[in-house]
KOLKOL-737472 format. One record per residue (C-alpha): residue number from 0; residue in one letter; x, y, z. Coordinates in nm, 4 decimals, always signed. Layout:
<rs>
{seq=NUM; type=A; X=X; Y=Y; Z=Z};
...
</rs>
This chain:
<rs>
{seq=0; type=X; X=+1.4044; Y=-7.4397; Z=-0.6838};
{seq=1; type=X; X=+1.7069; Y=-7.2029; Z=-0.7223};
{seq=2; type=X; X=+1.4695; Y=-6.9646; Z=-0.9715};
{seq=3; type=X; X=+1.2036; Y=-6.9517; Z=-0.6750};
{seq=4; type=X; X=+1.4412; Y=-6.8538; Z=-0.4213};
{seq=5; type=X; X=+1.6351; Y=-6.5976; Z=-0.6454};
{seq=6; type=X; X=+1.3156; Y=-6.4795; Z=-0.7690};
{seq=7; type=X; X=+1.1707; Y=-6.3914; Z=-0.3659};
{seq=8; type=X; X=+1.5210; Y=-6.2340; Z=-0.2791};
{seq=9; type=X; X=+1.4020; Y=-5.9682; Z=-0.6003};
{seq=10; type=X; X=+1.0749; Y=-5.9609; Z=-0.4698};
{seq=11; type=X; X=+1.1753; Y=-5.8894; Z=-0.1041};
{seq=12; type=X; X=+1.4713; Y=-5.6938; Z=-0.1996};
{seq=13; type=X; X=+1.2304; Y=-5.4760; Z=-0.4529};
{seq=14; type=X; X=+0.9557; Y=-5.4066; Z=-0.1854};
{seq=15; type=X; X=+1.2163; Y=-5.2924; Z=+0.0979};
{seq=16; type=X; X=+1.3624; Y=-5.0539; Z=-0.1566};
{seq=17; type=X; X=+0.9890; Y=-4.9005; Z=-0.2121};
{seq=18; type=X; X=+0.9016; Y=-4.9259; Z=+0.1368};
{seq=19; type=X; X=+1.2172; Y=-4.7592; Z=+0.2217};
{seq=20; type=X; X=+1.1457; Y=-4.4602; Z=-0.0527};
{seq=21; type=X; X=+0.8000; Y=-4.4257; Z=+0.0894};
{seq=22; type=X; X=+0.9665; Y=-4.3778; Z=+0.4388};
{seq=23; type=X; X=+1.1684; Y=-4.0744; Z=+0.2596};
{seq=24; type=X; X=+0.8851; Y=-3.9580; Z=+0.1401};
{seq=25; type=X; X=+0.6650; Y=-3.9302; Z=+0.4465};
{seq=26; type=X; X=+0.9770; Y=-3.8072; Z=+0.6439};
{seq=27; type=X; X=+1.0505; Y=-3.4757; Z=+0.3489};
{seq=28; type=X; X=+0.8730; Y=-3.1416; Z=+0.5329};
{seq=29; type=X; X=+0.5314; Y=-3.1503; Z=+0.3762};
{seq=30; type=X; X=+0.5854; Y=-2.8011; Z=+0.2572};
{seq=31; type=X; X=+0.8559; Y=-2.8608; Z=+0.0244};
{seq=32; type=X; X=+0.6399; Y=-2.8301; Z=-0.2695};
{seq=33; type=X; X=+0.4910; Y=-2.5296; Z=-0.1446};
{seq=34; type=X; X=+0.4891; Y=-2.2440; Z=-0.3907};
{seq=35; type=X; X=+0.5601; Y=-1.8519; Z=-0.3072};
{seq=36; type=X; X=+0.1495; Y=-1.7743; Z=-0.3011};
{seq=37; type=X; X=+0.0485; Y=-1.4102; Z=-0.3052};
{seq=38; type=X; X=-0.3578; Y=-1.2794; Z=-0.2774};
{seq=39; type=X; X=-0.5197; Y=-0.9767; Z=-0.2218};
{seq=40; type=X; X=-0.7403; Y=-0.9211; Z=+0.0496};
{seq=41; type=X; X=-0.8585; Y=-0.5633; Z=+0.0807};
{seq=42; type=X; X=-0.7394; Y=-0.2525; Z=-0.0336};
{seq=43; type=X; X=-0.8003; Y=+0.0664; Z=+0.1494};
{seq=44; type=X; X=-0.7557; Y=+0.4736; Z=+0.1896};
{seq=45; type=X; X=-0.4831; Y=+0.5613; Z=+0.3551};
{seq=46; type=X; X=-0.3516; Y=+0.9379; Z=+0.4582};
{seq=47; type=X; X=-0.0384; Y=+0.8654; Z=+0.2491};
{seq=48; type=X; X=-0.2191; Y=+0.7261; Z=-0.0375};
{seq=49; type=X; X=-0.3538; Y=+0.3179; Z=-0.0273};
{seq=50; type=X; X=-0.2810; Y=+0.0754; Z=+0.1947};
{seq=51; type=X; X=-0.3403; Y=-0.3014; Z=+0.0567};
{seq=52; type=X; X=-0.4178; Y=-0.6206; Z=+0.2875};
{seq=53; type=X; X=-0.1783; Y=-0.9070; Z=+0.1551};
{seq=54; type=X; X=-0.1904; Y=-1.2800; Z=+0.2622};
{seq=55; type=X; X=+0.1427; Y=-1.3975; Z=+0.1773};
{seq=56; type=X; X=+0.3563; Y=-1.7555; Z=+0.1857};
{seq=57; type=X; X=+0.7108; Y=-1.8108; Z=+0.0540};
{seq=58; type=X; X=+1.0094; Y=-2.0840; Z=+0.0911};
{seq=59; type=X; X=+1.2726; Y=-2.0393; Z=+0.3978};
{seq=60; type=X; X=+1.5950; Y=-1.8473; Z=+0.2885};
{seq=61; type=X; X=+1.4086; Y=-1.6377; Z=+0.0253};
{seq=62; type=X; X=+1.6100; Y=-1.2667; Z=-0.0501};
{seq=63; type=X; X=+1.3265; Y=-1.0947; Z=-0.1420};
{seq=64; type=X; X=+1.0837; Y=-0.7944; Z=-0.0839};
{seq=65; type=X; X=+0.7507; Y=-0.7700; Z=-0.1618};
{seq=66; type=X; X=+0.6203; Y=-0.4960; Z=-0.3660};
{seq=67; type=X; X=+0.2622; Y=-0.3228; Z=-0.4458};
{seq=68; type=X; X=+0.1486; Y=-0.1097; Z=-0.7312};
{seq=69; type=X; X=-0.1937; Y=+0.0467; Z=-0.8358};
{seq=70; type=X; X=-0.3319; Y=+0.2075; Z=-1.0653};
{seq=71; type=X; X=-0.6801; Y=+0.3996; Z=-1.0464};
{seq=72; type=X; X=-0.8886; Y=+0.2931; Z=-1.3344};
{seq=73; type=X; X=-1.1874; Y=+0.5241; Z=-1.2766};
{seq=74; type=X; X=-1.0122; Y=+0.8425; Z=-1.4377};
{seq=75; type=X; X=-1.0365; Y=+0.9647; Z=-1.8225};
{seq=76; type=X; X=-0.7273; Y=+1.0585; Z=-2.0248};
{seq=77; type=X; X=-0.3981; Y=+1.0979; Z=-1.9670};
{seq=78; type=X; X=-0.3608; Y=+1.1653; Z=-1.5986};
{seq=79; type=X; X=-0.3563; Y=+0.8294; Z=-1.3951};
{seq=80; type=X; X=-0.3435; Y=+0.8045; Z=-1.0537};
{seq=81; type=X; X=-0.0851; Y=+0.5369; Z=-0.9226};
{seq=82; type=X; X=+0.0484; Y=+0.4512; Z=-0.5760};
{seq=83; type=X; X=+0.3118; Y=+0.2569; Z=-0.4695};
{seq=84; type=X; X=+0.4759; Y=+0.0607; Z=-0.1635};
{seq=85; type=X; X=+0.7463; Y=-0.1496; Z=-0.0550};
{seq=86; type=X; X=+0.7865; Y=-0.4095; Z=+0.2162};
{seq=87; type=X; X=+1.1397; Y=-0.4957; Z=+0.3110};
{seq=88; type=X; X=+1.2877; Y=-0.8704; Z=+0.3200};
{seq=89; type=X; X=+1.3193; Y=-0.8058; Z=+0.6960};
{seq=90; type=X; X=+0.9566; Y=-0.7843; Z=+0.7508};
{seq=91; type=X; X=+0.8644; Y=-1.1317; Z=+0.5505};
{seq=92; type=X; X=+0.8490; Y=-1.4181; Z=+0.7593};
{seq=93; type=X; X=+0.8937; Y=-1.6780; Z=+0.5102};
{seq=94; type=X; X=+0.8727; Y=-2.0299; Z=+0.6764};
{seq=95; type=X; X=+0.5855; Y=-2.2049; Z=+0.4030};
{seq=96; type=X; X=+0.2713; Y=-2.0872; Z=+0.5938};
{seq=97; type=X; X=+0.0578; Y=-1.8403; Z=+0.5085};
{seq=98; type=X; X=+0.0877; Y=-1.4627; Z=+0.6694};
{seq=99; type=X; X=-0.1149; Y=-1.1457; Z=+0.6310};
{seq=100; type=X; X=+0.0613; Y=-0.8201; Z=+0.6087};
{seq=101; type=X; X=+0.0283; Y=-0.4978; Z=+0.4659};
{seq=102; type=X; X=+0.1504; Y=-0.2590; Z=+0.2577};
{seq=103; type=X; X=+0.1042; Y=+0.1321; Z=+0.2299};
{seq=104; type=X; X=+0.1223; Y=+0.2779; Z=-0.0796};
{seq=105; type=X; X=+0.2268; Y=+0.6176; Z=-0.1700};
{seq=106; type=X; X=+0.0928; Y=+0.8771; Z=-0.3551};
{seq=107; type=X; X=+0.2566; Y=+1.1248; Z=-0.5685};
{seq=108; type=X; X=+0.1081; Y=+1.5032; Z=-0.5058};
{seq=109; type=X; X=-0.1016; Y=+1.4889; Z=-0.8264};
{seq=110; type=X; X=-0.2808; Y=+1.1539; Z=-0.7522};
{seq=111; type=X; X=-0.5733; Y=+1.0900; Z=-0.5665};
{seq=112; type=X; X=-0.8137; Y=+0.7721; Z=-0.5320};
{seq=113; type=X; X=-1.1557; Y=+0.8097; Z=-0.3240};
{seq=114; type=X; X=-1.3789; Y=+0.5928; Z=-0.2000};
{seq=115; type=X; X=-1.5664; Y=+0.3412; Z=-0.4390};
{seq=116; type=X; X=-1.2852; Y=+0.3814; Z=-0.7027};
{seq=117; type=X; X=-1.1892; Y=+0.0849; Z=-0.9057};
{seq=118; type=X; X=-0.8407; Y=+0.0144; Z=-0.8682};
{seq=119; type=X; X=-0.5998; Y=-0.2348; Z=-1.0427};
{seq=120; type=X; X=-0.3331; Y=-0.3834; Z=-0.7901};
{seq=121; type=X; X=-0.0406; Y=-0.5429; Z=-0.8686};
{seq=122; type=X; X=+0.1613; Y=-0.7966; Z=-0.5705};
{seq=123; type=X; X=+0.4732; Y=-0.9197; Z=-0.6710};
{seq=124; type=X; X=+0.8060; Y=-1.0274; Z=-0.5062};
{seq=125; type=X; X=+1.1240; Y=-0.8910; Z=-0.6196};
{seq=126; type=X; X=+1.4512; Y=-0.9587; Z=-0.4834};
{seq=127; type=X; X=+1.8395; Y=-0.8874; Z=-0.6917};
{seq=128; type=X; X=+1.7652; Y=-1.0887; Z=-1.0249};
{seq=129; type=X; X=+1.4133; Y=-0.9790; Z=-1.0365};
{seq=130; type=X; X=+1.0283; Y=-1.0454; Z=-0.9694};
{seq=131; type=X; X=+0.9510; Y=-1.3887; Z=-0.8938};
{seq=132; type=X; X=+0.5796; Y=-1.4109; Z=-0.9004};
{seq=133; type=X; X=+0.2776; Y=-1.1692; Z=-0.9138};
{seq=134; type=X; X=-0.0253; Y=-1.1280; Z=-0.8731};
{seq=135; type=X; X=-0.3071; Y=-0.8958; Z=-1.0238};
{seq=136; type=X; X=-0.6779; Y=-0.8157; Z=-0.9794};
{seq=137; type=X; X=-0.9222; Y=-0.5034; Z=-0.9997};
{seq=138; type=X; X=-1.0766; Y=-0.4821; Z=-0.6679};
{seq=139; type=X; X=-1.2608; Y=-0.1385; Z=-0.4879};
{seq=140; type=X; X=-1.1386; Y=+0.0674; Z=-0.2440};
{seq=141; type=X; X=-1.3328; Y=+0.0657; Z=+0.0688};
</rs>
């Protein structure tokens, strides 16, 4: 009878331990495992150059800025459009849920985009050691 009774003492002690982890578990903020998301909504004309729609979610205490580049892909040979912007750390909200912000990019003197032009974007964040995730995709400007 001593094996039974040392035996259920394991048992009981075993399934406190998991109901107790379980507890933990469903305690933990559910956006923990949350990762720093990035996606590109819209991008548009601007007066300065392109502005770009962002939807945007990173981790609390992040030191970052967020950064957008693009490129015009419509034009032949060797003089490229680009455009560039920069939102400062100050501006993020970064508490795991999703915000939309944007971004206007600049455009040097010699660089123009219209209307219908195929773009390439690039989102990425970038704080002192460097970019942390990004995120790329051709869209139009509208």
């Amino acid at each position: 009878m001593k094996s039974s009774r040392i035996r259920r003492r394991l048992v009981g002690t075993a399934a406190a331990a998991v109901l107790a982890g379980a507890g933990v578990l469903v305690a933990a903020p559910a956006a923990v495992a949350k990762a720093n998301l990035l996606a590109i909504d819209k991008v548009a004309l601007h007066d300065i150059g392109l502005k770009v729609k962002v939807t945007y979610s990173c981790d609390t205490g992040m030191n970052h800025q967020l950064v957008a580049n693009a490129v015009n892909l419509n034009q032949p040979g060797h003089d490229v459009s680009i455009a560039a912007g920069t939102l400062k750390k100050e501006k993020l909200v970064c508490d795991y849920s999703d915000h939309t912000t944007q971004v206007i990019m600049r455009a040097p003197v010699a660089s123009h985009f219209a209307k219908g032009d195929k773009v390439k974007v690039t989102v990425f964040y970038f704080d002192d050691e460097g970019f942390s995730y990004a995120h790329a995709e051709k869209v139009s400007v509208v």
